[in-house]
C-alpha positions as CSV (number, residue, x, y, z in Angstrom):
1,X,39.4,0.9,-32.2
2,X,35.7,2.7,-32.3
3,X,36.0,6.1,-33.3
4,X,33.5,7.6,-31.1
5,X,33.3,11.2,-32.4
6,X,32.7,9.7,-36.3
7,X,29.4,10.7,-37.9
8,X,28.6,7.4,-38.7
9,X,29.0,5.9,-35.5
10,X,27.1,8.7,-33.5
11,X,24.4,8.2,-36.1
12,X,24.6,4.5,-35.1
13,X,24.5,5.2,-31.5
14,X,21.2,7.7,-31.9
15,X,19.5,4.7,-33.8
16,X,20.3,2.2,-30.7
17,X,19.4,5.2,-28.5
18,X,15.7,5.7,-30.0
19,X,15.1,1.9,-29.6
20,X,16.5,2.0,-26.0
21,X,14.4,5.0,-25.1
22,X,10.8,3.2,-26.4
23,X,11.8,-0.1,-24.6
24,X,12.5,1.9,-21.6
25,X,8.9,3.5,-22.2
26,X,7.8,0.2,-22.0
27,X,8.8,-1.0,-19.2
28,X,7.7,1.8,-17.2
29,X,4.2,1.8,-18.4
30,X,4.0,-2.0,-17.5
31,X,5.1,-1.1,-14.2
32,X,2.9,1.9,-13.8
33,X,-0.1,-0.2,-15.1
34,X,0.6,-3.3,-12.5
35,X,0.6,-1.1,-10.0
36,X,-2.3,1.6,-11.0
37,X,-4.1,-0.3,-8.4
38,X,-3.0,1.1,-5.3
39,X,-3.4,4.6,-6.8
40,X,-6.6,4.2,-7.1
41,X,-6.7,3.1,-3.5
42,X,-6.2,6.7,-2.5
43,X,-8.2,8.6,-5.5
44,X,-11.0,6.4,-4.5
45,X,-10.7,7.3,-1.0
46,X,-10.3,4.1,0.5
47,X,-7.0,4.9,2.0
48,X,-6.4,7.8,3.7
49,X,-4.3,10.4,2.1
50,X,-1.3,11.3,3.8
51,X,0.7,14.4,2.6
52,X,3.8,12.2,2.1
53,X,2.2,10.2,-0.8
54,X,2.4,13.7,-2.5
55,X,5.6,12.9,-3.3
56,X,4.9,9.3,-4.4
57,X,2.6,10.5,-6.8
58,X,4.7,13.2,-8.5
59,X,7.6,10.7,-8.5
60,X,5.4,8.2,-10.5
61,X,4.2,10.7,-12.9
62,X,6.6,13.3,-13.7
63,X,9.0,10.3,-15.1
64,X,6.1,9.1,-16.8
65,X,5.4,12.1,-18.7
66,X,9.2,12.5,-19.1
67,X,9.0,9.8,-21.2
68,X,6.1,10.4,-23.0
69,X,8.3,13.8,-24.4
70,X,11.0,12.2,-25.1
71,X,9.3,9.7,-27.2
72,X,7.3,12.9,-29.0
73,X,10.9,14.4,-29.6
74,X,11.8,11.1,-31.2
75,X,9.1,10.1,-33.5
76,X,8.3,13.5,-34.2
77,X,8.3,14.4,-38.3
78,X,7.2,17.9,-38.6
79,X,9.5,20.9,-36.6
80,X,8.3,21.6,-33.5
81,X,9.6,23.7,-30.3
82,X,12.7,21.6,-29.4
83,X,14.2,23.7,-27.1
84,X,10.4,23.7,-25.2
85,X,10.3,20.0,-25.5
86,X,13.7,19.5,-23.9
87,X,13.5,21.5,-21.1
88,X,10.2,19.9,-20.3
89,X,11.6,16.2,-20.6
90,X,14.7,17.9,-18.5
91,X,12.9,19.3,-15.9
92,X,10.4,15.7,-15.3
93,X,13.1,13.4,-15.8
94,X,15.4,15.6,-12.9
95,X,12.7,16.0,-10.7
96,X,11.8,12.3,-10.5
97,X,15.6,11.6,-9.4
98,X,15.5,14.2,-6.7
99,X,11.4,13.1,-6.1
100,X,12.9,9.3,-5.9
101,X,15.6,10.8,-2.7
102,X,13.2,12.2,-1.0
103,X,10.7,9.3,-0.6
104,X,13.9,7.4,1.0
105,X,14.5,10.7,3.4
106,X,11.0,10.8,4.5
107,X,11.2,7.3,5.9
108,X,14.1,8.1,7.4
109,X,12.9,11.2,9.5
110,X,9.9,9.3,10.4
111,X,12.1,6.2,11.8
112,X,14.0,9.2,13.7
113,X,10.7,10.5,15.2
114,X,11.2,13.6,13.2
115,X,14.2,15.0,15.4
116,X,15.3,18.2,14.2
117,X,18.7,17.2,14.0
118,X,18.5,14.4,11.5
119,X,15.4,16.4,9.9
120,X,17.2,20.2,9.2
121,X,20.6,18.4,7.9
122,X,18.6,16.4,5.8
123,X,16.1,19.5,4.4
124,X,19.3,21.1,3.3
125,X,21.0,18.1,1.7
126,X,17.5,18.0,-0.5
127,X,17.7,21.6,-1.4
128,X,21.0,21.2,-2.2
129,X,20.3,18.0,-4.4
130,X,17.2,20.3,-6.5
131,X,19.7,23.0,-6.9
132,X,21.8,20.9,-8.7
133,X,19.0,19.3,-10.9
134,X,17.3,22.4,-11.8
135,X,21.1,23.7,-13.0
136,X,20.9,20.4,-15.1
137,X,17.9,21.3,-16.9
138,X,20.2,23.8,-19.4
139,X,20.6,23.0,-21.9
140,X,20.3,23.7,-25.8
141,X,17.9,21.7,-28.3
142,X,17.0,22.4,-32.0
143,X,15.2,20.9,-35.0
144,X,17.6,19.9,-37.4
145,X,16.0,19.2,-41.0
146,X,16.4,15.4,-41.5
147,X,17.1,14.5,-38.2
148,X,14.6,15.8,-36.2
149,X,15.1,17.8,-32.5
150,X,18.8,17.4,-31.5
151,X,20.7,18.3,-28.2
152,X,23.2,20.8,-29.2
153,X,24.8,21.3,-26.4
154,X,24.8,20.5,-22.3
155,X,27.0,20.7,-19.3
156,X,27.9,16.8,-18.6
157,X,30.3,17.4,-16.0
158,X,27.3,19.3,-13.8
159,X,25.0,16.4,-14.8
160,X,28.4,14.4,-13.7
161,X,28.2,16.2,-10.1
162,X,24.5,15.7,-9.7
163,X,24.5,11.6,-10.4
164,X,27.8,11.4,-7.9
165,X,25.7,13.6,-5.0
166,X,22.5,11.5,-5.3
167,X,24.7,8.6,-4.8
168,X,26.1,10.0,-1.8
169,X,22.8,11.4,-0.6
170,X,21.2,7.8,-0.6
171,X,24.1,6.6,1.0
172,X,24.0,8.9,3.8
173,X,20.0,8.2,3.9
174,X,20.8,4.3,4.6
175,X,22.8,4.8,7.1
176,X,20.8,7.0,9.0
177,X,17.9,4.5,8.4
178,X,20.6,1.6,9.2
179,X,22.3,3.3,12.6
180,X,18.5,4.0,14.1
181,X,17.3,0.3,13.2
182,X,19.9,-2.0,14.4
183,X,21.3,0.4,17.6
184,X,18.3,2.9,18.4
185,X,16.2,0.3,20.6
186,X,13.6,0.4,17.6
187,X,13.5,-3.5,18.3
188,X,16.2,-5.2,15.1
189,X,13.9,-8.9,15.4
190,X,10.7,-6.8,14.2
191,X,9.8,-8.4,10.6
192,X,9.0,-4.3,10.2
193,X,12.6,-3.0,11.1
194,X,13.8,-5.8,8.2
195,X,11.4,-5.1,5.5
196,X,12.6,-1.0,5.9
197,X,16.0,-1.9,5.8
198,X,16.2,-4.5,3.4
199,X,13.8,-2.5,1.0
200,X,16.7,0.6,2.2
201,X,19.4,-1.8,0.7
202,X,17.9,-2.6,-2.4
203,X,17.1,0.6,-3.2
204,X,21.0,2.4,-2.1
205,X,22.2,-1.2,-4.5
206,X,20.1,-0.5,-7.5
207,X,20.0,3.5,-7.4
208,X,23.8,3.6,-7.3
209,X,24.6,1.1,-10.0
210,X,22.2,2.9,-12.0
211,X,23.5,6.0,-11.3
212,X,26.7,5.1,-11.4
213,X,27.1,3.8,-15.0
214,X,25.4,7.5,-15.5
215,X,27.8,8.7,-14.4
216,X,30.7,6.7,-16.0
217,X,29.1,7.6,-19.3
218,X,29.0,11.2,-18.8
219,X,32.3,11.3,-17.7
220,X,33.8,9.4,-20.5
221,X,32.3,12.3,-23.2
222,X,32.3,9.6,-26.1
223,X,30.1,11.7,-28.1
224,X,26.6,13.5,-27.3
225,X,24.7,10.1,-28.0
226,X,26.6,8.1,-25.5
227,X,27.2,10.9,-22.5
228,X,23.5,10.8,-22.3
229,X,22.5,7.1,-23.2
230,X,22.5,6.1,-19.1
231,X,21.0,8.9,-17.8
232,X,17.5,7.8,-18.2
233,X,17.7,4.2,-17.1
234,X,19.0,5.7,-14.0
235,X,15.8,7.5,-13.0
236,X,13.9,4.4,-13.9
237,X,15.5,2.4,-12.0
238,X,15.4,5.3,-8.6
239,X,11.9,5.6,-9.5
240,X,10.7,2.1,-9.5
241,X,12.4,1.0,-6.4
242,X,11.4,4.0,-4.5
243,X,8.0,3.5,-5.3
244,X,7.7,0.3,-4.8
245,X,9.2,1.1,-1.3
246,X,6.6,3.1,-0.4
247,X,4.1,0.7,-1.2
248,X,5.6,-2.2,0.3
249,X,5.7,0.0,3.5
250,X,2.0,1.0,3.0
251,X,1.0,-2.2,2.3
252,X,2.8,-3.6,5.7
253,X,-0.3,-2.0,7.9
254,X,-2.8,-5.0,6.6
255,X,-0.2,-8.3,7.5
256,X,-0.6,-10.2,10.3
257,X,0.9,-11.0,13.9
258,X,3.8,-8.5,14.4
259,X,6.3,-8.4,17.6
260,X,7.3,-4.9,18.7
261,X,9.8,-3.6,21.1
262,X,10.3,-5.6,24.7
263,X,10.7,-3.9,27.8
264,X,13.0,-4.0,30.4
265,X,11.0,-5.3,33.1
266,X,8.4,-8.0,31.2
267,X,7.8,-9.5,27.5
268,X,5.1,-7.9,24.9
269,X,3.4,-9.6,22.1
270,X,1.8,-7.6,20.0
271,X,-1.0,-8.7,16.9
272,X,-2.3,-6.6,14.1
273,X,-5.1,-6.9,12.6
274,X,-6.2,-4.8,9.5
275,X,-9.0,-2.4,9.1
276,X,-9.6,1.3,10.5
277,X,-10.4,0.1,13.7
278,X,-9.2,-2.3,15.6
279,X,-8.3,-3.3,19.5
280,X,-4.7,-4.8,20.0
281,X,-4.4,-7.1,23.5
282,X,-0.7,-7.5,24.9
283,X,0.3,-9.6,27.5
284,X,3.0,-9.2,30.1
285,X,3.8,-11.4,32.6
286,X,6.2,-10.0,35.3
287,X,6.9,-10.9,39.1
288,X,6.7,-8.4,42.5
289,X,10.2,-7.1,43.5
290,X,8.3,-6.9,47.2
291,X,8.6,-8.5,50.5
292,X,6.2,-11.3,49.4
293,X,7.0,-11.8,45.6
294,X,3.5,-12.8,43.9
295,X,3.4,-13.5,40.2
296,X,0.7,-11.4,38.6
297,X,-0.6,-12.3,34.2
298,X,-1.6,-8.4,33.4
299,X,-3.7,-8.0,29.7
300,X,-2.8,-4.7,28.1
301,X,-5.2,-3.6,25.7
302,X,-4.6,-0.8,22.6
303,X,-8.2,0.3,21.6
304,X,-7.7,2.1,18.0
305,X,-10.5,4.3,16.9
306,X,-8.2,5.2,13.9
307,X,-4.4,4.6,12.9
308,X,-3.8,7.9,13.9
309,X,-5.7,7.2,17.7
310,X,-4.3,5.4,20.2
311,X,-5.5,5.1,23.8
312,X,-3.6,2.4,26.3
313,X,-5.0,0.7,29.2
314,X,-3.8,-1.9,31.4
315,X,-6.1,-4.5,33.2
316,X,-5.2,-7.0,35.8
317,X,-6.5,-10.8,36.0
318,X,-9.7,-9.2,37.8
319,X,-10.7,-6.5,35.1
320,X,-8.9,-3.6,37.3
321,X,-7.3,-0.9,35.8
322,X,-3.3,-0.9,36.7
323,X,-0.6,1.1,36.2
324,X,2.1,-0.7,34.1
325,X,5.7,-0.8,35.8
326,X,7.0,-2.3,32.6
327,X,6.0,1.0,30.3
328,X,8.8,2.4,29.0
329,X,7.9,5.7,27.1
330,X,11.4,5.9,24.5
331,X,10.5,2.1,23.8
332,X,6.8,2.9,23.5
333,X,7.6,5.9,21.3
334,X,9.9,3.5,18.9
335,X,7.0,1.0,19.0
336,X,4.6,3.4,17.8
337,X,6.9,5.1,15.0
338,X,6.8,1.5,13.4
339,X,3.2,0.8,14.2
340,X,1.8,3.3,12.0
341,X,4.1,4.4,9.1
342,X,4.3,7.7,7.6
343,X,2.5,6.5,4.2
């Protein structure tokens, strides 16, 4: 039986802990380097910034220079300000978890249209979630002669609480996401409704195993070493696939032919093209309810000065302007949610 609170097994544990913490910084730089690309898309200007990617960006780089201080407070030889150091690796590292949430939630309110029902309950499940970090970030640190800077002391049962509500925040995300993809007439065949929810699934699958061994961990109180040992592969592993969300989701606006939402009264095919501008044709076919029932082909064209732009007109065989009896403004407005995403 492993004696857990022996010196020379913690001392073991910190040694497999230092070596776990640089392979971790690692792998995060190698995915922050492969994908330093479509950052630059947006410093450059060739995408448009949107304010969501605010949070995309300070996801990305506050758990990158969480990492970068915790690999100072290991390696470092000569006493420095542990306490400072700690509280600054606390505070990046806590904020990328609750940074990581929130680019799930923001997808989710836009897929809602941004009703204020899903949108307030939401706001005040995120301000409860930072509350709860920013409680986790005390804790005491100090230099130690021949060890270096050293946790001395922390709350694991509140860092306990935090790992369990961001499991149960993402959860309630998904199904949000889930409830208004497959039953809110948002169209469940779209390859666009998939790739949210599927990306929604991975993300809820790998954030709550991660955060669930976190939490296991914490919970268990081996010794200091091991309460703390999962913590930061769990914000990894949020940050990475919540990022890579968003990206995947920005990315979607350059792909190919698409088919959005079908009315009621005739069938839609829509094609995208990429670019700023573009013109989208659709065509409907649908027959006369009159007296004298005459079968009519009617081209709908979308002329797009930007994403953000959209004008619709309806033409008849003979170039005429019509009015569409097949427009349906709630499936329209679902259409256009997916049509041009938040990011």
């Amino acid at each position: 039986m492993v004696d857990w609170k022996s010196a020379a097994e913690i001392a073991k544990d910190a040694a497999a802990f230092d070596k776990f913490m640089h392979t971790l910084l690692g792998l995060y730089i190698w995915e922050w380097f492969t994908s330093l690309d479509f950052d630059w898309q947006f410093i450059s200007g060739k995408k448009k910034f949107r304010w969501p990617m605010i949070f995309y960006f300070l996801n990305r780089y506050c758990l990158l220079f969480a990492l970068m201080g915790i690999a100072i407070a290991l390696n470092v030889t000569t006493e420095i300000n542990c306490q400072g150091l700690y509280t600054f690796n606390q505070c990046f590292g806590n904020a990328s978890i609750g940074l990581a949430s929130i680019n799930l939630s923001l997808r989710t309110m836009a897929v809602w249209s941004q009703r204020w029902y899903i949108v307030i309950p939401l706001v005040g499940v995120i301000l409860g979630h930072w509350s709860l970090l920013l409680h986790g970030i005390l804790l005491k640190a100090a230099w130690v002669p021949g060890q270096g800077c050293v946790i001395t002391s922390t709350d694991n049962h509140l860092l306990a609480i935090t790992f369990i509500y961001s499991m149960v925040f993402d959860f309630v995300v998904l199904s949000l996401t889930a409830v208004k993809l497959l039953f809110g007439g948002g169209g469940s065949s779209s390859r666009l409704v998939t790739l949210i929810f599927q990306d929604g699934l991975i993300y809820f699958a790998i954030a709550f195993l991660a955060n669930l061994i976190a939490t296991v961990f914490m919970l268990l109180n081996l010794n200091p070493v091991m309460s703390i040992i999962a913590n930061v592969p769990a914000a990894i592993a949020s940050t990475i696939v919540a990022c890579r969300a968003v990206r995947r989701l920005s990315n979607y606006t350059s792909k190919g032919p698409e088919v959005f939402a079908t009315t009621t009264q005739g069938s839609t095919l829509a094609f995208r093209s990429g670019g700023n501008s573009f013109m989208r044709p659709k065509i409907s076919t649908k027959v006369s309810t009159t007296a004298a029932p005459a079968e009519g082909v009617h081209v709908q064209m979308e002329t797009f000065e930007s994403p953000s732009d959209k004008a619709y007109m309806e033409y008849d065989a003979a170039g005429e302007l019509v009015k569409s009896d097949s427009y349906d403004p709630e499936a329209q407005n679902i259409s256009n949610e997916f049509k041009r995403p938040p990011y």
